[in-house]
N, C-alpha and C positions, 0 to 999 in steps of 0.2 A: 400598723394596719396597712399603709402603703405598700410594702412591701410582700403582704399578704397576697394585697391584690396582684401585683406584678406576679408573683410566681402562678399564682390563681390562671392568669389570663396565659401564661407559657403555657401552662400544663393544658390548657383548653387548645393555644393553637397548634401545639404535637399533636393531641389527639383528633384533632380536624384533619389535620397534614401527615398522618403516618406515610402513606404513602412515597415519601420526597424521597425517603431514606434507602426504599424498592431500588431505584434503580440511580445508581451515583455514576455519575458521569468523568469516572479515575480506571486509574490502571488497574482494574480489581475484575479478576477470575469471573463473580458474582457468581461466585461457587462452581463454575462449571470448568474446571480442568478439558473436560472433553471441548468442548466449545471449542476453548484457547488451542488444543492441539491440531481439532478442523481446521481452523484457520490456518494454523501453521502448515498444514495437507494441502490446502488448497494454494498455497505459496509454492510448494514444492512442486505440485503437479502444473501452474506457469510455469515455473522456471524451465522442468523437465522436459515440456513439450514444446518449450520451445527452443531449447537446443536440439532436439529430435526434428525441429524442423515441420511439427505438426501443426499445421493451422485450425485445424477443427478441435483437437483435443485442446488448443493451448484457447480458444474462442468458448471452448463447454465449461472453460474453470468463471465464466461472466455469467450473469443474468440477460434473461432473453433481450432486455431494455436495455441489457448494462450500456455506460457511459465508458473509452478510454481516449485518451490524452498523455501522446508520447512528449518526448523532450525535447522536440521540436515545437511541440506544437499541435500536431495536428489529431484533428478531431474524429473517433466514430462512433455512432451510436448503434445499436444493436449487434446479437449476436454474429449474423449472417454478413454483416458490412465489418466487422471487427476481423470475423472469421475471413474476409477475402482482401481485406490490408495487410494482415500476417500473409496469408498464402502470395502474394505479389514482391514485399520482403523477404520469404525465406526464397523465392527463385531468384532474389535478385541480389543486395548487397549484404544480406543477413545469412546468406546458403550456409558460410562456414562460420556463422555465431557461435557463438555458446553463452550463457546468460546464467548468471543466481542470485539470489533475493534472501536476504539473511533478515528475519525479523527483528524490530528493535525492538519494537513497544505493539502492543494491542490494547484499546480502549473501550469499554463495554459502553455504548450509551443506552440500550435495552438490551435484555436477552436474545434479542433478533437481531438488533445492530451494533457492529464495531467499525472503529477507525484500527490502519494497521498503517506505521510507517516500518519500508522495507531498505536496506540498504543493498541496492543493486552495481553488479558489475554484469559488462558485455564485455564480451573478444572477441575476435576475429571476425569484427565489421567491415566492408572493404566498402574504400573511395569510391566514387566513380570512372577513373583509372584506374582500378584495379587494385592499387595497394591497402595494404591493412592498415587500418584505423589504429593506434592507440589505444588501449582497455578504455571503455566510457565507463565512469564510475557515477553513481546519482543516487537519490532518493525514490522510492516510491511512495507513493502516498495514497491509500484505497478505503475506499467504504464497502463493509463487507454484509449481507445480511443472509437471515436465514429463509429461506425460500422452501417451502416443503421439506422442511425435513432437513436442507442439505445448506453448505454455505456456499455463497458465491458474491464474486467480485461486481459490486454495484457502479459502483466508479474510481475509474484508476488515472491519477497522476503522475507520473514521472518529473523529475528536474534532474538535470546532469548537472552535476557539479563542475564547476571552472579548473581548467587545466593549471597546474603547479608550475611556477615561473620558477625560473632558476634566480639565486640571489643574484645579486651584483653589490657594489661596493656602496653605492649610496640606497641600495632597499635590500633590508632583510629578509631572509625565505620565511615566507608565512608558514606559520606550521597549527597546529590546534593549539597548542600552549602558548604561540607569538602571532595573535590575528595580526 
């Protein structure tokens, strides 16, 4: 009889709760192939535009509010302030950039909203002496939603990952398989 009621009282709070199941907060499609491919569009057209050195194209892949946060640091908030930080970077230490953004994972947490970590490289960033920067290699990390229709970069994180030490005899080269 106990056990009656236990499954009794499941099957009533599924059917209260159907809805949980709508929208699972994993790496799942939630059926939209197109979606996951948008996004991976709108990866492509930052990356593109911003080795092209476009600041307004590389500023229209954000929502008008959007949020970004480079790997430094620092902070803008909307379109038009986003759009005239790139425009001050590409004349300045970013001219001869080239940048890509390789999706790792996209996360559905509604049909409207996804997380995307990207795995970015830059080149040919230059000091402020003049010499070239080292490839910076980092994470991105974005909130994307759909906005009429269309997706766009709600807020973007970057973190540059730490330079690769050379061994020496008392520390071993970190590698991914020897943290």
């Amino acid at each position: 009889m106990r056990l009656l009621r236990i499954f009794a009282a499941m099957a009533m709070a599924l059917g209260l709760f159907p809805s949980l199941s709508a929208f699972p907060a994993q790496n799942s499609p939630m059926g939209a192939e197109a979606d996951t491919a948008a996004i991976k569009q709108v990866f492509t057209d930052f990356y593109e535009s911003f080795t092209r050195h476009d600041a307004h194209a590389t500023a229209m892949t954000f929502a008008a509010d959007g949020d970004f946060t480079n790997m430094r640091g620092v902070h803008r908030r909307g379109r038009k302030d986003i759009e005239a930080w790139f425009a001050s970077l590409f004349a300045g230490n970013l001219k001869d950039s080239h940048r890509t953004d390789i999706v790792r994972s996209i996360r559905f947490f509604t049909p409207d909203v996804a997380t995307v970590d990207a795995d970015t490289t830059i080149t040919g960033t230059k000091a402020a002496d003049g010499t070239e920067v080292p490839p910076r290699k980092g994470l991105m990390i974005a909130t994307l939603t759909r906005q009429d229709g269309r997706w766009v970069i709600s807020t973007f994180h970057e973190a540059e990952f730490p330079e690769s030490r050379p061994a020496s005899p008392d520390r071993p080269l970190r590698t991914p398989t020897n943290p």
